[in-house]
N, C-alpha and C positions, 0 to 999 in steps of 0.2 A: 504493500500500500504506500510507503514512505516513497520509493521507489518512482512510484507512477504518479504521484505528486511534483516530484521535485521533474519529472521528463513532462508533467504539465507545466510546471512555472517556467521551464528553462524554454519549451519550444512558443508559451505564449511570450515571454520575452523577444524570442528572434524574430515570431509576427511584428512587436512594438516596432523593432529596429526597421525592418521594412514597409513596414506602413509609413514611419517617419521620409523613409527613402522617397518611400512615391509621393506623399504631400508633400514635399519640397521643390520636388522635380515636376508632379503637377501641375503646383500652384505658380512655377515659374514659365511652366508651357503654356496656363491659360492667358499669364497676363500677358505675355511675350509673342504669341501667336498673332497677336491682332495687327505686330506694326513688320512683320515677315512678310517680303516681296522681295521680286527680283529687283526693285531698284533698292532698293535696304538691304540685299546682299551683294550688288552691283557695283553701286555707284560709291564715288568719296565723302567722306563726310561733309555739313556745310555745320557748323559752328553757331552760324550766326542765326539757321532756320532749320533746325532740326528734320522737319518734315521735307524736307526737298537733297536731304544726306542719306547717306549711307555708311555700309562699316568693311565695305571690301579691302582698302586698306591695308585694317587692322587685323584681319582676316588674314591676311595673307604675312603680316608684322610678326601677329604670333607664333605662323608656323613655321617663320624664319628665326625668331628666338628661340624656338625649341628644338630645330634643325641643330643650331650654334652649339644647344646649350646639352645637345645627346651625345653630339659630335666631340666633345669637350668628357665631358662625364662619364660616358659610357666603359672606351676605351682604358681610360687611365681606371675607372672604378673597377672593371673586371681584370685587368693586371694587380691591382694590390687586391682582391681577392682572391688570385690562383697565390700567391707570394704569400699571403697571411693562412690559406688552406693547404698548402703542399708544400712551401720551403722553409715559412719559419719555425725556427723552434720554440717551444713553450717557455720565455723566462720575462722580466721584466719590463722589456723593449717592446717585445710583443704584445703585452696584457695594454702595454701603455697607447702605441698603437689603435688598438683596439677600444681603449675607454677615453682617447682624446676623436677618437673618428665617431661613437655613441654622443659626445658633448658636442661636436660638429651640429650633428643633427637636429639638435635641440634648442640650437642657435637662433631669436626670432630672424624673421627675415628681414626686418628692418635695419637691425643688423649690418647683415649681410648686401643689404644695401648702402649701407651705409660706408664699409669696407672696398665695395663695386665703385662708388662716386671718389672716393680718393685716393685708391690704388691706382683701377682701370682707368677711369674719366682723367683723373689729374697726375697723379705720377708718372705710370707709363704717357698719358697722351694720345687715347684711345680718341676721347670726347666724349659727348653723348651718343651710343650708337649703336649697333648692331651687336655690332662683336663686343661690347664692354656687358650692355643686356645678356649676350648669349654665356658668355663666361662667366659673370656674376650667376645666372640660375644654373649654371655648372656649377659652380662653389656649393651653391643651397643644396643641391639632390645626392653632389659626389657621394657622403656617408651613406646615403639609400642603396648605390648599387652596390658600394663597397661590401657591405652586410649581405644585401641578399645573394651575391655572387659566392662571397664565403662561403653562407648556408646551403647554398645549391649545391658546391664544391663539395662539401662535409658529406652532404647525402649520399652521394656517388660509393657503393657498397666498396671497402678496399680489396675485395676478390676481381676486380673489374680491372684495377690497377696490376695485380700481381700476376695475373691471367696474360695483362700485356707486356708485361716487364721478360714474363717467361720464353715470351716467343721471341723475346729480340729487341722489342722497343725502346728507346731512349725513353729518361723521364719524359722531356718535354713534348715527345711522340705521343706518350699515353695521355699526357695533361689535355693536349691538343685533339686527339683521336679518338681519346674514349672518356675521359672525366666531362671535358668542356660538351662534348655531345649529350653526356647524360643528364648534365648539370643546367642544360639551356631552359627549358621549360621554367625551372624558377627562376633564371638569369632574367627571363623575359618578364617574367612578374613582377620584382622590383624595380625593373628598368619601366615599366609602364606604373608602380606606383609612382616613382619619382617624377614622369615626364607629366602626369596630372599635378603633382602638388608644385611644377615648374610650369605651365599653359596657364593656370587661374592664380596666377600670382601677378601681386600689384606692386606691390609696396619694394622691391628689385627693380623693376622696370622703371617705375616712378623717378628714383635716382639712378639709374644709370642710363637712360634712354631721355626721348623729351617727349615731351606732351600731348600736345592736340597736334598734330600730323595727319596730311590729307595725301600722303603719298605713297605712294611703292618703295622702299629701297630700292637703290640698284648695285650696293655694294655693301660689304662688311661695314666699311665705318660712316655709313648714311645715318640719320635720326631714322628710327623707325618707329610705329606708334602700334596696339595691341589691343584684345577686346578687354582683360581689366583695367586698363590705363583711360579708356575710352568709355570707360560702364562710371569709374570713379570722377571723369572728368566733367561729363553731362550732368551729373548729380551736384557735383560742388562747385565749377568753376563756371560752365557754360551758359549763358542767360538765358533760360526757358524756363515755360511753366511748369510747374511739380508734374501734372499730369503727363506732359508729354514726354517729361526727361526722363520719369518712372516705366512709362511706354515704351521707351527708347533703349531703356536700360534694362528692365525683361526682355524684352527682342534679343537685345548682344549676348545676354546671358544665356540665352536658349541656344545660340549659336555656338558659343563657348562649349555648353554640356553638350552638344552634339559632335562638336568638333573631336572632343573627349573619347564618345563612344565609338565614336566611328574610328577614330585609332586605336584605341580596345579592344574591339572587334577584329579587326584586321591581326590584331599582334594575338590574339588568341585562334584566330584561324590557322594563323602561320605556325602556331607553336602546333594546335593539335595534329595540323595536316605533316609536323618533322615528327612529332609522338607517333603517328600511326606509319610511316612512313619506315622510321625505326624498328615497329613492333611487327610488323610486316616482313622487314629486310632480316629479322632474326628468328624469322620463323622457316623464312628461304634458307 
């Protein structure tokens, strides 16, 4: 009885968590739905008359900051996770490693903007720009992959390892050929929690990038502008009415979370079609 109790409290909990999910997500498709057109996903913004802009842009800003900022993070995060799960050794370098890359994490972003504006922008001489945006929310996610690349790493049974060491394989053969293969499916998961908590980030972009921007880049160190930069600027800076800039601001947002899913999507395709793809080639 206690048993069937606590597997009722515990699954009508996980209903609360999801029902939270979908009124959020709801409530931001209803009010967002209504200002959704091809010229509001087309056209550039107008500033000065909301109703006659657009947010293509921004659209295309953010998924050049996140292009930057995977390109930047990715690689260097899944190298110190093969190096922290297969070469280092257990002593105090390591533990240290390891609990300054956890406090990394936990870093607010403001932060970490804050770091992006006078490193990137001012010392090296970046400016406000592409590449200072895309490297700054590289800074913010690196610990995300770092970690989860470890944990993917760790998973990989060490019979899998020793199997290929036997037949001949160099370490970094088996790292490459048979850890990193097995290891990808959660590699992909962290790498896709980081690039969402790196896509719907403001307060990074805010300081390292500029503002109201009605353009395309057309280079790494262009101004580029993005849909949180663009959600938060209509609300506090741009002269409209409450209604419209809230109307405006649902819209972007709706395009944001969809922007989201639809990389999600794709990156969970990709993983299940190498899963089966795998599970297949080892039954051959």
């Amino acid at each position: 009885m206690k048993d069937e109790i606590i597997k009722i409290s515990l699954c009508m909990v996980a209903l609360i968590s999801v029902a939270v999910l979908f009124g959020v997500v709801g409530y931001i498709f209803l009010k967002g739905i209504q200002v959704i057109s091809p010229d509001f996903l087309l056209k550039s913004p107008n500033y000065a008359a909301l109703e006659e802009g657009g947010i293509f842009p921004h659209i295309i800003g953010s998924l050049c900051l996140l292009a930057v900022c995977l390109l930047f993070a990715v690689p260097l995060g899944i190298a110190s996770g093969i190096y922290l799960a297969e070469y280092a050794t257990e002593n105090i370098v390591t533990k240290s490693v390891r609990f300054f890359v956890e406090c990394l994490a936990g870093i607010p972003s403001i932060v970490i903007g804050l770091f992006g504006l006078t490193f990137l922008v001012y010392h090296i001489g970046f400016g406000p720009s592409m590449l200072s945006g895309g490297l700054a929310l590289g800074f913010m996610i690196l610990p995300w992959t770092v970690r989860a690349s470890e944990e993917a790493i760790k998973t990989v049974p060490r019979s899998y390892r020793e199997a290929s060491l036997a037949l001949g394989a160099s370490k970094w053969q088996t790292i490459r050929n048979v850890v990193l293969k097995n290891a990808y499916p959660g590699i992909i998961t962290g790498i896709l929690l980081g690039a969402g908590k790196a896509i719907g980030e403001a307060a990074v972009i805010l300081l390292t990038t500029g503002g109201l921007v009605t353009y395309i880049p057309r280079s790494l160190l262009d101004d580029v502008g993005a849909l949180p930069v663009y959600i938060y600027m209509i609300l506090t800076v741009v002269p409209a009415s409450r209604d419209v800039a809230e109307s405006y601001a649902f819209g972007a947002s709706l395009v944001l979370i969809m922007m989201f899913l639809m990389i999600s999507v794709f990156a969970l395709l990709l993983r299940n079609r190498y899963v089966r793809k795998r599970m297949s080639g080892s039954r051959g």
